[in-house]
Every structure is written in C-alpha cells, then in structure tokens.
PDB file with SEQRES, HELIX, SHEET and CRYST1 records, atoms N, CA, C and O in Angstrom:
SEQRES   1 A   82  UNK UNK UNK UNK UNK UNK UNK UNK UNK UNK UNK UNK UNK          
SEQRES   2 A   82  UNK UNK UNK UNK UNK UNK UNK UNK UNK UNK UNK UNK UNK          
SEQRES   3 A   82  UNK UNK UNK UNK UNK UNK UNK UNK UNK UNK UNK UNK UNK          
SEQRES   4 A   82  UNK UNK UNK UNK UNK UNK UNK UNK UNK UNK UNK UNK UNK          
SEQRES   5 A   82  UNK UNK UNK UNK UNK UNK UNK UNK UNK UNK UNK UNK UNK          
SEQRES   6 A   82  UNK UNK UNK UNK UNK UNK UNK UNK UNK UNK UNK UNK UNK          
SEQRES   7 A   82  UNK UNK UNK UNK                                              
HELIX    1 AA1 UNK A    2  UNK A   11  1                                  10    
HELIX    2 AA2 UNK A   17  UNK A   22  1                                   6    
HELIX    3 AA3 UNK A   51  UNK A   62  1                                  12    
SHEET    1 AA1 3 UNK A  45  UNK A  47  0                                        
SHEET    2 AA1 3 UNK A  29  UNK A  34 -1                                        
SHEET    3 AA1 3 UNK A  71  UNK A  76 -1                                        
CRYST1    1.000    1.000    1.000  90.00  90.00  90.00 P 1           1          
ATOM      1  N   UNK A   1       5.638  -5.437  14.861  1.00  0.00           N  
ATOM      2  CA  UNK A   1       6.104  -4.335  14.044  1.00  0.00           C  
ATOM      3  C   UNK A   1       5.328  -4.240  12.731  1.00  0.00           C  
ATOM      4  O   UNK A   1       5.078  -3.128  12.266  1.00  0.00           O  
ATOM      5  N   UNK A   2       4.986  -5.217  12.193  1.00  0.00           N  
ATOM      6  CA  UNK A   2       4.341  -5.688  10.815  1.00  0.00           C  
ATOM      7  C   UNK A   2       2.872  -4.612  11.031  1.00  0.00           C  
ATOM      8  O   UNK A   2       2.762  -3.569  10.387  1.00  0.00           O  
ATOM      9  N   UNK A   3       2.047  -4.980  11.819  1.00  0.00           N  
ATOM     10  CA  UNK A   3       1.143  -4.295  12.209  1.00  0.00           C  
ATOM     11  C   UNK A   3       1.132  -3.041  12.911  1.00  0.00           C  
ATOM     12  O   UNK A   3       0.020  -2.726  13.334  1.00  0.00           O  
ATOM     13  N   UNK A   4       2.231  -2.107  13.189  1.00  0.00           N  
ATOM     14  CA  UNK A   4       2.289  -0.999  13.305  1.00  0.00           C  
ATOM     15  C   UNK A   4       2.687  -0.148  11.786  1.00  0.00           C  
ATOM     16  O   UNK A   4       2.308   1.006  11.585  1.00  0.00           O  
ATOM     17  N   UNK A   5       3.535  -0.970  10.760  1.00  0.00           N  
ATOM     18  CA  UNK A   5       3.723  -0.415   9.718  1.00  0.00           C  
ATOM     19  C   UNK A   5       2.250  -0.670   8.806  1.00  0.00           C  
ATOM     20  O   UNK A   5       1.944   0.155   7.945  1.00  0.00           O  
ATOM     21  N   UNK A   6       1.512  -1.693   9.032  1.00  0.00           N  
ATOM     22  CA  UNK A   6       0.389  -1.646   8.350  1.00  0.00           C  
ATOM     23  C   UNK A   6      -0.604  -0.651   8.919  1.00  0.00           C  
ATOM     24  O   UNK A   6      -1.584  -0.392   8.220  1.00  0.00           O  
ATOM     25  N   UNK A   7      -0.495  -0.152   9.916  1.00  0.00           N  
ATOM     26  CA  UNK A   7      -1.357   0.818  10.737  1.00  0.00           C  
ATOM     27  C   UNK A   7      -1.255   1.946   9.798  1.00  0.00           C  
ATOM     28  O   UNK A   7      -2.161   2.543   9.218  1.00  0.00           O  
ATOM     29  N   UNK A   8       0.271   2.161   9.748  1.00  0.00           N  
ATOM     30  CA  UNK A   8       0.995   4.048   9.207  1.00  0.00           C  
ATOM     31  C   UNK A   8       0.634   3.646   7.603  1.00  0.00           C  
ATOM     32  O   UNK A   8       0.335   4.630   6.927  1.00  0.00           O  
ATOM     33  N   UNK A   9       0.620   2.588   7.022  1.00  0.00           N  
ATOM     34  CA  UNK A   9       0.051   2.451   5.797  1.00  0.00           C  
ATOM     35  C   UNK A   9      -0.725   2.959   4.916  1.00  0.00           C  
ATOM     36  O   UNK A   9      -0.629   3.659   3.908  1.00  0.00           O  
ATOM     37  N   UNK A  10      -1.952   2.169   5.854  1.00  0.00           N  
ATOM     38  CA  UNK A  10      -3.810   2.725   5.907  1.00  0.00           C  
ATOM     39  C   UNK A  10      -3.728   4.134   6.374  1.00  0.00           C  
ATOM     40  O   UNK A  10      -4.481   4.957   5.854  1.00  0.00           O  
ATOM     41  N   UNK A  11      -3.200   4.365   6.961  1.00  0.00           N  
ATOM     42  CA  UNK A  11      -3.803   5.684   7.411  1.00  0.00           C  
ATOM     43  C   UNK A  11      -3.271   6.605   6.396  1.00  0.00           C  
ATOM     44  O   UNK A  11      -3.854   7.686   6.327  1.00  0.00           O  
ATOM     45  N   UNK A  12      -2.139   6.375   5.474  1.00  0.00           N  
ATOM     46  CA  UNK A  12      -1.869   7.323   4.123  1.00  0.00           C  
ATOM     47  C   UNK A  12      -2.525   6.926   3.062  1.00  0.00           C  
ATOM     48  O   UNK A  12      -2.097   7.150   1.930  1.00  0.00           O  
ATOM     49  N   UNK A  13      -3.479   6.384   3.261  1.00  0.00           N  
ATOM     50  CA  UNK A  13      -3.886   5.650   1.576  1.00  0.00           C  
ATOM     51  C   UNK A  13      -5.252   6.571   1.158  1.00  0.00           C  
ATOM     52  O   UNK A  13      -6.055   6.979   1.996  1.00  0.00           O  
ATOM     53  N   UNK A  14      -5.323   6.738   0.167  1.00  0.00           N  
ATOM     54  CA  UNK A  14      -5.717   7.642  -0.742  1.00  0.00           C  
ATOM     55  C   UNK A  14      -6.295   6.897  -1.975  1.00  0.00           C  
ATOM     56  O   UNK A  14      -5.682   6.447  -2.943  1.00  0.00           O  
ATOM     57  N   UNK A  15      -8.234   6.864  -1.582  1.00  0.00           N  
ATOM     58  CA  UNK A  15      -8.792   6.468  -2.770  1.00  0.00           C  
ATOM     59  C   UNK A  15      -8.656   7.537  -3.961  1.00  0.00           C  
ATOM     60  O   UNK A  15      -9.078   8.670  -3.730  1.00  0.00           O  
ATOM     61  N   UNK A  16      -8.112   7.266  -5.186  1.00  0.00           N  
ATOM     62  CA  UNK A  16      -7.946   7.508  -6.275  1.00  0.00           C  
ATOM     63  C   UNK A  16      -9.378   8.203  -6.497  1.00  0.00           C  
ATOM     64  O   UNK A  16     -10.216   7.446  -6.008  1.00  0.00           O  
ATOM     65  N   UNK A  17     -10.031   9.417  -7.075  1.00  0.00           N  
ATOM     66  CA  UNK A  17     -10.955  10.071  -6.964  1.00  0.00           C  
ATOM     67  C   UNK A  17     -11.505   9.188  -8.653  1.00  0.00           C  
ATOM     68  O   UNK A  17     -12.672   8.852  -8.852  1.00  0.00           O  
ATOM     69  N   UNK A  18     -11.006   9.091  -9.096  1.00  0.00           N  
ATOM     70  CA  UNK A  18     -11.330   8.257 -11.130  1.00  0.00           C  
ATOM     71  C   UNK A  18     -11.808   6.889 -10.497  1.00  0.00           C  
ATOM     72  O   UNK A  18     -12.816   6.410 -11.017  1.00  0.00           O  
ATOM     73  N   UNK A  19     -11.233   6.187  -9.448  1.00  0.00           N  
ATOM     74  CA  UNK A  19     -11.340   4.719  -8.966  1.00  0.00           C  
ATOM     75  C   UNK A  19     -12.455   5.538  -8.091  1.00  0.00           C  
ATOM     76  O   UNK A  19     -13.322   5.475  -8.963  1.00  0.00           O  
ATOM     77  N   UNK A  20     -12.928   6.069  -7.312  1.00  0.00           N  
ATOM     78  CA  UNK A  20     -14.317   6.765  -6.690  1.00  0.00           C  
ATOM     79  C   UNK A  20     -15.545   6.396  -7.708  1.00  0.00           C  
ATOM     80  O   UNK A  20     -16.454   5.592  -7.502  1.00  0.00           O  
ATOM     81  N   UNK A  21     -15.309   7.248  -8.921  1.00  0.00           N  
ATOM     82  CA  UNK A  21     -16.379   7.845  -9.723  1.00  0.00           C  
ATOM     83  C   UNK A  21     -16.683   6.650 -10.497  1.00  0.00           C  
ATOM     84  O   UNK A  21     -17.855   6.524 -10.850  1.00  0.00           O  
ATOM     85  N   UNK A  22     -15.853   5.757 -10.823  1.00  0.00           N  
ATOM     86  CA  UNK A  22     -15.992   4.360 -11.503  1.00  0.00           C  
ATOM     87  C   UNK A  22     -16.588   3.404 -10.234  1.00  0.00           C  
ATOM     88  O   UNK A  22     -17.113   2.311 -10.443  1.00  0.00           O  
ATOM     89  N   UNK A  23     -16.470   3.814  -9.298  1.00  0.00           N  
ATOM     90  CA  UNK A  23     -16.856   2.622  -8.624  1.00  0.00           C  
ATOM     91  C   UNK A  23     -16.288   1.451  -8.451  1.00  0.00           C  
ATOM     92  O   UNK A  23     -16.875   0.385  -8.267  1.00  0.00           O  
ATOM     93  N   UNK A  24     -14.606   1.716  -8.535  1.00  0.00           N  
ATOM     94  CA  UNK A  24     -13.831   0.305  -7.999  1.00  0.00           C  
ATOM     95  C   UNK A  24     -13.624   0.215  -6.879  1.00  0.00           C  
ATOM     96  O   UNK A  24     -13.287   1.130  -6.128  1.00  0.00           O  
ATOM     97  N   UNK A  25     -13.839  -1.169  -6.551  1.00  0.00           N  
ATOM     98  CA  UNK A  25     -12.837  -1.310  -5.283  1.00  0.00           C  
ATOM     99  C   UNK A  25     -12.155  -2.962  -5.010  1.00  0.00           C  
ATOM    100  O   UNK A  25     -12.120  -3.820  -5.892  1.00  0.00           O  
ATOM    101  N   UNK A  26     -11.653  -3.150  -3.615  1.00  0.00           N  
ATOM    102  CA  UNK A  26     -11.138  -3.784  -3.557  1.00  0.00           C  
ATOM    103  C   UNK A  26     -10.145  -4.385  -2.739  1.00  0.00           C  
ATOM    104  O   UNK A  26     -10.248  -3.916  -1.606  1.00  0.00           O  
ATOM    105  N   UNK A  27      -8.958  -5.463  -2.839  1.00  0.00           N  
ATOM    106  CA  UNK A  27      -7.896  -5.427  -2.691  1.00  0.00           C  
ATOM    107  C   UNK A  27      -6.699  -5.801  -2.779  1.00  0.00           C  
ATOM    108  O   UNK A  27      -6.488  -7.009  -2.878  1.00  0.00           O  
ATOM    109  N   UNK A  28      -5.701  -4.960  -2.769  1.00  0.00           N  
ATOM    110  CA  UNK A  28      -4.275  -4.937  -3.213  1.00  0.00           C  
ATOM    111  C   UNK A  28      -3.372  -5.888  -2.587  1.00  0.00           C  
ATOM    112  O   UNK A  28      -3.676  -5.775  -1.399  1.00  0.00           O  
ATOM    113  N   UNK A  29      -2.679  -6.537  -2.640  1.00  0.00           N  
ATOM    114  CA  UNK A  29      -1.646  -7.529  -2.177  1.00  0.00           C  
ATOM    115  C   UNK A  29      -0.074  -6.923  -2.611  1.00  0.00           C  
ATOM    116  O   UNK A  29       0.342  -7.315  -3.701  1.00  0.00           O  
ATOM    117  N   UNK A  30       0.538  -6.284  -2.068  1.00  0.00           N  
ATOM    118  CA  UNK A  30       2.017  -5.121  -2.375  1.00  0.00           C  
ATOM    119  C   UNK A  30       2.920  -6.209  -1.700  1.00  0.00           C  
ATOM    120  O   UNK A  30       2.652  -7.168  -0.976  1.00  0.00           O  
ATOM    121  N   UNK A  31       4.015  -5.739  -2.170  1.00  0.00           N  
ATOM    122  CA  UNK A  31       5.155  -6.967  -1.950  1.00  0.00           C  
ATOM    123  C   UNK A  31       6.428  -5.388  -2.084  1.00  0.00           C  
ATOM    124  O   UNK A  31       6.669  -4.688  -3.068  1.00  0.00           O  
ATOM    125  N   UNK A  32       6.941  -5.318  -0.785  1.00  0.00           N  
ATOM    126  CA  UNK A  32       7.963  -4.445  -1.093  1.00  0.00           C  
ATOM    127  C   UNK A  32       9.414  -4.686   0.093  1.00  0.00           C  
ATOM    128  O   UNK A  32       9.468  -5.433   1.070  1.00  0.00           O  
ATOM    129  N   UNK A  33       9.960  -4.197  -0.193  1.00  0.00           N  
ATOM    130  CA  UNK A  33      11.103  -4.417   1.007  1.00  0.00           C  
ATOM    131  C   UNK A  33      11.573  -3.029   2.011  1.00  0.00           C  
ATOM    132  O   UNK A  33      11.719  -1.970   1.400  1.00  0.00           O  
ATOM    133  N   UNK A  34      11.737  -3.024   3.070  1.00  0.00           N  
ATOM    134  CA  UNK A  34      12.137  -1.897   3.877  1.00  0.00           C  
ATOM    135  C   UNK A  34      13.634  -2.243   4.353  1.00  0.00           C  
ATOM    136  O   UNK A  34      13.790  -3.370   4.825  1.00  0.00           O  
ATOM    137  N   UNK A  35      14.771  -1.378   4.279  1.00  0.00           N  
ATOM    138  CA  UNK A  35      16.012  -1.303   4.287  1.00  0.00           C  
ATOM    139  C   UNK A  35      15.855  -1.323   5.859  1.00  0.00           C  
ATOM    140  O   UNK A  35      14.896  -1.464   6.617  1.00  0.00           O  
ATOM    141  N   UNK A  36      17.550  -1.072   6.062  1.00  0.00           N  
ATOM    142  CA  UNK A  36      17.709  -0.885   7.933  1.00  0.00           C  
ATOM    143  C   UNK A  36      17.615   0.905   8.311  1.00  0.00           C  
ATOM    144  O   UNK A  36      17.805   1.415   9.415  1.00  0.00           O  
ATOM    145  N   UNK A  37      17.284   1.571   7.086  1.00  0.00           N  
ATOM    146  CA  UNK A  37      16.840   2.869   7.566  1.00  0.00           C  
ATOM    147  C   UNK A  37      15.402   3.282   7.723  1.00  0.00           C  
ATOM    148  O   UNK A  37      14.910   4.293   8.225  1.00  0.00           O  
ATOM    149  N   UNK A  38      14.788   2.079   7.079  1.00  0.00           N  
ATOM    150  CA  UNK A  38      13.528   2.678   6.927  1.00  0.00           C  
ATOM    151  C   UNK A  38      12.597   2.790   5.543  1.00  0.00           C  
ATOM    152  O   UNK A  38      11.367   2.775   5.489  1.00  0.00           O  
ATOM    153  N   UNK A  39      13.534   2.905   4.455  1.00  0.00           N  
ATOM    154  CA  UNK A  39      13.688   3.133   3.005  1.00  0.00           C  
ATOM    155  C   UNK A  39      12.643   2.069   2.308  1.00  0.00           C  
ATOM    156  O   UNK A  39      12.600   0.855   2.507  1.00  0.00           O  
ATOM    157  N   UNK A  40      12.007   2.670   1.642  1.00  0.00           N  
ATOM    158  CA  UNK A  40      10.827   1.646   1.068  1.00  0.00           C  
ATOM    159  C   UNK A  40      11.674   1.317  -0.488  1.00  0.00           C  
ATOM    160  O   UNK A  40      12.697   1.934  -0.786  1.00  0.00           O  
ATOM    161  N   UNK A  41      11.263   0.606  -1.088  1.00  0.00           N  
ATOM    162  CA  UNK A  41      11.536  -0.354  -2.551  1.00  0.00           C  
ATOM    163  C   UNK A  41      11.159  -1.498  -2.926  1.00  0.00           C  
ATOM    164  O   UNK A  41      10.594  -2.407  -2.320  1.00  0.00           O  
ATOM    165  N   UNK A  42      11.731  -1.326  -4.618  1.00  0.00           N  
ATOM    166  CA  UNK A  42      11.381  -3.287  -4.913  1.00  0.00           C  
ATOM    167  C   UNK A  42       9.466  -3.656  -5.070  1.00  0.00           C  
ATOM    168  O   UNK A  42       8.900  -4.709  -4.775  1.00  0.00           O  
ATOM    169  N   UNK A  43       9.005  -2.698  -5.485  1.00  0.00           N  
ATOM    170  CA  UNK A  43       7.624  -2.667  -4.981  1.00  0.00           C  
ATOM    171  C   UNK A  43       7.460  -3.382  -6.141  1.00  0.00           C  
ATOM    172  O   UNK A  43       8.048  -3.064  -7.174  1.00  0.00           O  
ATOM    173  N   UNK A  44       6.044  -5.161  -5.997  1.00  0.00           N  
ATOM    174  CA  UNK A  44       5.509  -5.532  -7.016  1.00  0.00           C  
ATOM    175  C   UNK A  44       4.215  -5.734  -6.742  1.00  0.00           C  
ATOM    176  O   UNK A  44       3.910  -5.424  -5.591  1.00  0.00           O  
ATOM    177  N   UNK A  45       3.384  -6.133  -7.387  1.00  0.00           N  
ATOM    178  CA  UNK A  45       2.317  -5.738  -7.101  1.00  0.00           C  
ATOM    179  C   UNK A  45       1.683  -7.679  -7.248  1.00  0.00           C  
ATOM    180  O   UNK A  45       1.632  -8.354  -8.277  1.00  0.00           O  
ATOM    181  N   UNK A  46       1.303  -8.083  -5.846  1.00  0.00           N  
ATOM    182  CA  UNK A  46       1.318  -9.736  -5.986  1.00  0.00           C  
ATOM    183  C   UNK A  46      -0.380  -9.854  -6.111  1.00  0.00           C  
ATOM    184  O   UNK A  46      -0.730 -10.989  -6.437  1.00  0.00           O  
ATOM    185  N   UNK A  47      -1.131  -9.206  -5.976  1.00  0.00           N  
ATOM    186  CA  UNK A  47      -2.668  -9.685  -6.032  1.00  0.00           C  
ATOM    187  C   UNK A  47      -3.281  -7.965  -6.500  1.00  0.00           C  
ATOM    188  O   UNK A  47      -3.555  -7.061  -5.709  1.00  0.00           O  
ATOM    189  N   UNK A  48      -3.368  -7.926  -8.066  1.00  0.00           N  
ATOM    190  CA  UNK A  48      -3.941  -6.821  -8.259  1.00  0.00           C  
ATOM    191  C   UNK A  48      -5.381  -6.731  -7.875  1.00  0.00           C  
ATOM    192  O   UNK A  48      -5.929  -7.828  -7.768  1.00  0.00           O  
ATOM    193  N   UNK A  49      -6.388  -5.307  -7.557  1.00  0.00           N  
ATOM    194  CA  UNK A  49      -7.418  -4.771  -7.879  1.00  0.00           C  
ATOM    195  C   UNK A  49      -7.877  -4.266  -9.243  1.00  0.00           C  
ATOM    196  O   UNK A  49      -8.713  -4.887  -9.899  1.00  0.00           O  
ATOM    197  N   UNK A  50      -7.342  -3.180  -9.642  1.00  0.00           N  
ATOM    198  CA  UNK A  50      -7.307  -2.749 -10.442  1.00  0.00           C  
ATOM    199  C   UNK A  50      -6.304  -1.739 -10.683  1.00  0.00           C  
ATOM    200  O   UNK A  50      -6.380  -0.918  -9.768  1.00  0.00           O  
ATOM    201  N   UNK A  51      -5.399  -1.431 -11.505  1.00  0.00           N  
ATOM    202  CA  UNK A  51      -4.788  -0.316 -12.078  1.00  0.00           C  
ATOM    203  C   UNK A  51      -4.390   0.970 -10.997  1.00  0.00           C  
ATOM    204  O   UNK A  51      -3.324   1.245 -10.446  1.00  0.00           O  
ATOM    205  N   UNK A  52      -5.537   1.529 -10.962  1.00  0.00           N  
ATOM    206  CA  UNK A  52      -5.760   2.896 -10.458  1.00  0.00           C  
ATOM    207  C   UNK A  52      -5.112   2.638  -8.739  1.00  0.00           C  
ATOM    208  O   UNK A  52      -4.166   3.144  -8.136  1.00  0.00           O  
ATOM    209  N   UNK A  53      -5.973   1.776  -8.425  1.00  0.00           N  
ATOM    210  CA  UNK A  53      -5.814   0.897  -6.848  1.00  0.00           C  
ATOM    211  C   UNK A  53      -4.449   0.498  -6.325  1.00  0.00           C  
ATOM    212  O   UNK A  53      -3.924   0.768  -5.245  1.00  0.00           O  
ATOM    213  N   UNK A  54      -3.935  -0.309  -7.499  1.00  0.00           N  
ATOM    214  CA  UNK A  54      -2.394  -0.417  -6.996  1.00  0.00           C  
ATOM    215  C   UNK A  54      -1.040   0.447  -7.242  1.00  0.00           C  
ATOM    216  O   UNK A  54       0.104   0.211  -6.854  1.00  0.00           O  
ATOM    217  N   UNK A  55      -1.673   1.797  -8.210  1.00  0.00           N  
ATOM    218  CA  UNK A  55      -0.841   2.632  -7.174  1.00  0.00           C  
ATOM    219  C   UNK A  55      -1.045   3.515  -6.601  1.00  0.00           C  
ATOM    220  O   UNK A  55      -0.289   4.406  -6.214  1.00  0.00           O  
ATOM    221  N   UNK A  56      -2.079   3.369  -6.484  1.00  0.00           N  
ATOM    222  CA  UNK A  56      -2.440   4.057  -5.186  1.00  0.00           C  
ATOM    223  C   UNK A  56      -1.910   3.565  -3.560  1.00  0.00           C  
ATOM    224  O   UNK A  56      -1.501   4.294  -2.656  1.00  0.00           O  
ATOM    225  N   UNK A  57      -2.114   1.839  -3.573  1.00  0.00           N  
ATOM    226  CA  UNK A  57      -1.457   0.962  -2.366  1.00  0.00           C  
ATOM    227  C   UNK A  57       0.040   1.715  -2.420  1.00  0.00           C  
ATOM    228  O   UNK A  57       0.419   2.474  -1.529  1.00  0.00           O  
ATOM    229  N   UNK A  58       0.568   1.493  -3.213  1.00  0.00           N  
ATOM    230  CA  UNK A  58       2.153   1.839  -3.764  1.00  0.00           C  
ATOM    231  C   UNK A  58       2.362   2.860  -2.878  1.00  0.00           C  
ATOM    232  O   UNK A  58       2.912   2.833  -1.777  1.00  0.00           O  
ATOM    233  N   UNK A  59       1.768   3.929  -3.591  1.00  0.00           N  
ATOM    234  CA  UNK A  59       2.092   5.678  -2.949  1.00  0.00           C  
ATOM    235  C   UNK A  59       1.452   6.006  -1.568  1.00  0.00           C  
ATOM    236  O   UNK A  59       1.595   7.105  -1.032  1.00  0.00           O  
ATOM    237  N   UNK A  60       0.672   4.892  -0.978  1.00  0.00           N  
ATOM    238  CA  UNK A  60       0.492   4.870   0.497  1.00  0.00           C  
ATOM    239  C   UNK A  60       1.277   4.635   1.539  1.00  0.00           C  
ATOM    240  O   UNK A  60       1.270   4.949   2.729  1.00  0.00           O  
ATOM    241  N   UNK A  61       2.462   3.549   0.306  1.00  0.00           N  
ATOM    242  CA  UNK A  61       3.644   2.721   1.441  1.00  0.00           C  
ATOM    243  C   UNK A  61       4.890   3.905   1.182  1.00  0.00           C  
ATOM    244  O   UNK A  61       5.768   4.112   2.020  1.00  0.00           O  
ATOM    245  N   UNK A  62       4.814   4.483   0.143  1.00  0.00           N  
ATOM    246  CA  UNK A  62       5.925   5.663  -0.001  1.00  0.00           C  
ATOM    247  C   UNK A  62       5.945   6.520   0.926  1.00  0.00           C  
ATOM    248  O   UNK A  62       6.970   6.926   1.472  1.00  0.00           O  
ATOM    249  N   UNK A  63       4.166   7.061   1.326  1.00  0.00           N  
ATOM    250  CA  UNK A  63       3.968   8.149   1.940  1.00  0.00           C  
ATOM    251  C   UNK A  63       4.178   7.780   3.569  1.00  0.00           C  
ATOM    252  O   UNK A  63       4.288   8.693   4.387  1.00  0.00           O  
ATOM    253  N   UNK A  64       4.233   6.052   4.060  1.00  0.00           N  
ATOM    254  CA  UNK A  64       3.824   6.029   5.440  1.00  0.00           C  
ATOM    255  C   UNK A  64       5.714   6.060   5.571  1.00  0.00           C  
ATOM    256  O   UNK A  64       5.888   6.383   6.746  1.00  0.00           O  
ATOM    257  N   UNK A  65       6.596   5.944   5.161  1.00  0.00           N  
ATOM    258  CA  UNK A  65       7.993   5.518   4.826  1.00  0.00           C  
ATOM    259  C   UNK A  65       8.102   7.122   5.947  1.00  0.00           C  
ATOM    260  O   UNK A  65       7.349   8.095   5.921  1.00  0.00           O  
ATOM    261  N   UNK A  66       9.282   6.882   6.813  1.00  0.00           N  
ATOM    262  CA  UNK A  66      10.079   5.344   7.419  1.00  0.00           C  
ATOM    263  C   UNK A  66       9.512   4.564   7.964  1.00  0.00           C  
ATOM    264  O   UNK A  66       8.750   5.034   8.809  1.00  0.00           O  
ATOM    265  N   UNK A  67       9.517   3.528   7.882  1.00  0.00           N  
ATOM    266  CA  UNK A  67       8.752   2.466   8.393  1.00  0.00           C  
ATOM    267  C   UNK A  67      10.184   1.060   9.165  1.00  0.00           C  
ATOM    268  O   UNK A  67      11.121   0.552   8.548  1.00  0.00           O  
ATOM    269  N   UNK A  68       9.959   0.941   9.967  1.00  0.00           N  
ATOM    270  CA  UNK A  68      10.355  -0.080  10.932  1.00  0.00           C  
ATOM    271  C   UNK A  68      11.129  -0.959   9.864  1.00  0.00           C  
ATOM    272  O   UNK A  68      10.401  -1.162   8.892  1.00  0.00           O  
ATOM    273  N   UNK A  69      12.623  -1.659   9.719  1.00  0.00           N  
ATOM    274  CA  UNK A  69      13.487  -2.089   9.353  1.00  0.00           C  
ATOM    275  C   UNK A  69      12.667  -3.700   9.007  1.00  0.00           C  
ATOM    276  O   UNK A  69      13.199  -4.659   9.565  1.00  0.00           O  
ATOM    277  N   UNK A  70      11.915  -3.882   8.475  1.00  0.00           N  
ATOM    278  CA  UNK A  70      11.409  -5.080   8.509  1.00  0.00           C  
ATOM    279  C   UNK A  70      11.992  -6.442   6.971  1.00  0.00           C  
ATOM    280  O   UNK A  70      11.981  -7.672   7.006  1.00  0.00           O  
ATOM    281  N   UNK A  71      12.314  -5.730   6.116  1.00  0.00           N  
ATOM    282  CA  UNK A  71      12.953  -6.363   5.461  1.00  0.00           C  
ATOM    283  C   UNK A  71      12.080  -6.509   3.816  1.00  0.00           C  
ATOM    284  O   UNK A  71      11.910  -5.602   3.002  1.00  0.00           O  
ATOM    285  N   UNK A  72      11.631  -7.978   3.708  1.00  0.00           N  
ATOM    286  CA  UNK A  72      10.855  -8.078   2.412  1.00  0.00           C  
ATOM    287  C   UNK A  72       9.386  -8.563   3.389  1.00  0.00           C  
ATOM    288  O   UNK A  72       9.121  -9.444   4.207  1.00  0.00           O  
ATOM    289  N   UNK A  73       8.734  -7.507   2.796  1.00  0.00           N  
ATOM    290  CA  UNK A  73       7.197  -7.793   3.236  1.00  0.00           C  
ATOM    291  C   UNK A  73       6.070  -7.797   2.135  1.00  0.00           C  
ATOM    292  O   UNK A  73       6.229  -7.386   0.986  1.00  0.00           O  
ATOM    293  N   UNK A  74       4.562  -8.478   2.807  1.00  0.00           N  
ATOM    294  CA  UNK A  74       3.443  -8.309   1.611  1.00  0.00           C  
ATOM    295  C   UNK A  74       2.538  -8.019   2.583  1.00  0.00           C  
ATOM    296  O   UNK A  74       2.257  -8.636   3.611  1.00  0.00           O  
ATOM    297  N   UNK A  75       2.034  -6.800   2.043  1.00  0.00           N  
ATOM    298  CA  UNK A  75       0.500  -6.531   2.831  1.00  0.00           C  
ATOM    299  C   UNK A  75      -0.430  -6.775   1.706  1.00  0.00           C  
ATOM    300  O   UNK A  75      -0.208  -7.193   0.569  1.00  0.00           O  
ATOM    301  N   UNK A  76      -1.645  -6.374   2.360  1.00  0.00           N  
ATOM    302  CA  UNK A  76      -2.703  -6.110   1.761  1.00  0.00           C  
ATOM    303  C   UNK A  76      -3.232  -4.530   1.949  1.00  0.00           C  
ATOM    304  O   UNK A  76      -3.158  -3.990   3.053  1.00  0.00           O  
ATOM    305  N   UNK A  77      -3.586  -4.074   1.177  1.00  0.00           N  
ATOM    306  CA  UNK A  77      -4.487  -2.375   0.820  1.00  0.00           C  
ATOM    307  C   UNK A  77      -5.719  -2.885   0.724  1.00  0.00           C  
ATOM    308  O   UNK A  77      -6.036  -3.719  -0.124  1.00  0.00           O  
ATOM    309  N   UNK A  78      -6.508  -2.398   1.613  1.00  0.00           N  
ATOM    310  CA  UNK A  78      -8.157  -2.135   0.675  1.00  0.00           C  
ATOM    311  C   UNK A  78      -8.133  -1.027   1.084  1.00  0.00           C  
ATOM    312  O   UNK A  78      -7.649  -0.300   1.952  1.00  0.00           O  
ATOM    313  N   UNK A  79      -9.355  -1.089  -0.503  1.00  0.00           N  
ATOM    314  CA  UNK A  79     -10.273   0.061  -0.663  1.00  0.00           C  
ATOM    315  C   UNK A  79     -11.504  -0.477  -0.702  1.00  0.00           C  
ATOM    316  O   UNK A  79     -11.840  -1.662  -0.703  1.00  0.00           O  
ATOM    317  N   UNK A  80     -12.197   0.594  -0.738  1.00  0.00           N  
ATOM    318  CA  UNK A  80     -13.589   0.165  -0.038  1.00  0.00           C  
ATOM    319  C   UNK A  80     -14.787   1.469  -0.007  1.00  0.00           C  
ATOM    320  O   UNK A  80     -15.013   2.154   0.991  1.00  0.00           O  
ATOM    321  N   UNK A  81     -15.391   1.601  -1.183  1.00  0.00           N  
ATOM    322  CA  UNK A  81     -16.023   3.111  -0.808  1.00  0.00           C  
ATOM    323  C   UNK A  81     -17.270   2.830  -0.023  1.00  0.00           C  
ATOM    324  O   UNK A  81     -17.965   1.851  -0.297  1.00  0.00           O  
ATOM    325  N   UNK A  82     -17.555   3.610   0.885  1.00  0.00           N  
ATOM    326  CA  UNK A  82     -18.787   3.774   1.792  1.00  0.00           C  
ATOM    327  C   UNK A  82     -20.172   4.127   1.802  1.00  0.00           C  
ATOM    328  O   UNK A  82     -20.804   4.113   2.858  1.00  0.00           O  
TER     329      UNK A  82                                                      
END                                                                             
C-alpha cells in the first residue's frame, strides 16, 4: 500500500518554478499521518532540501489525498531537474 500511495504522490508533485530558476534540488523526507478515511495531516518535515522543496513535497501529499488508511508514515520527495 505504502508504494501505491508513494506512486499517487510523485505523480502530483510540482517543481516549484523559483526552485527551477535557482537551480535547487534534491530530497525531502515528509513525515505525515493518513486517518481511516484517507485524510492527510500532522505534516513535519524530517530531512529538509530546501524551503521552496518542502512544500512543495507537502502540497503533493495534499493533492495525491485520499490515500490508503495507512496511519503515521515518512516518505521521501525528490526533485530533480533534467
């Protein structure tokens, strides 16, 4: 399940266009919890990048929400420009 919610994750995440033009990258270590509906919260941020980056991770896990009843979890976000 862990890896299907990290799937719907990545696929909402959104390099920060200021974190583009600066040339950051990186990655994020998010620490958040998912309720028995689905409900994202509690978000801290356990291995920063930079600023711009972690909330960006943040508003990736908002956007992939509902996500599978999993409880207190930590992923990782990268970014990575090409």
């Amino acid at each position: 399940m862990i890896a299907d919610a990290l799937a719907r994750i990545m696929a909402q995440r959104r390099y920060p266009e200021l974190a583009r033009r600066r040339g950051v990258e990186g990655r994020v270590r998010i620490a958040f919890h998912v309720d028995g509906t689905g409900r994202v919260g509690g978000f801290r941020v356990v291995r920063s990048a930079d600023e711009l980056l972690d909330d960006a991770a943040r508003e990736a896990v908002e956007r992939a929400a509902p996500l599978p009843p999993l409880g207190d979890v930590e992923v990782d976000v990268d970014f990575h420009l090409d």
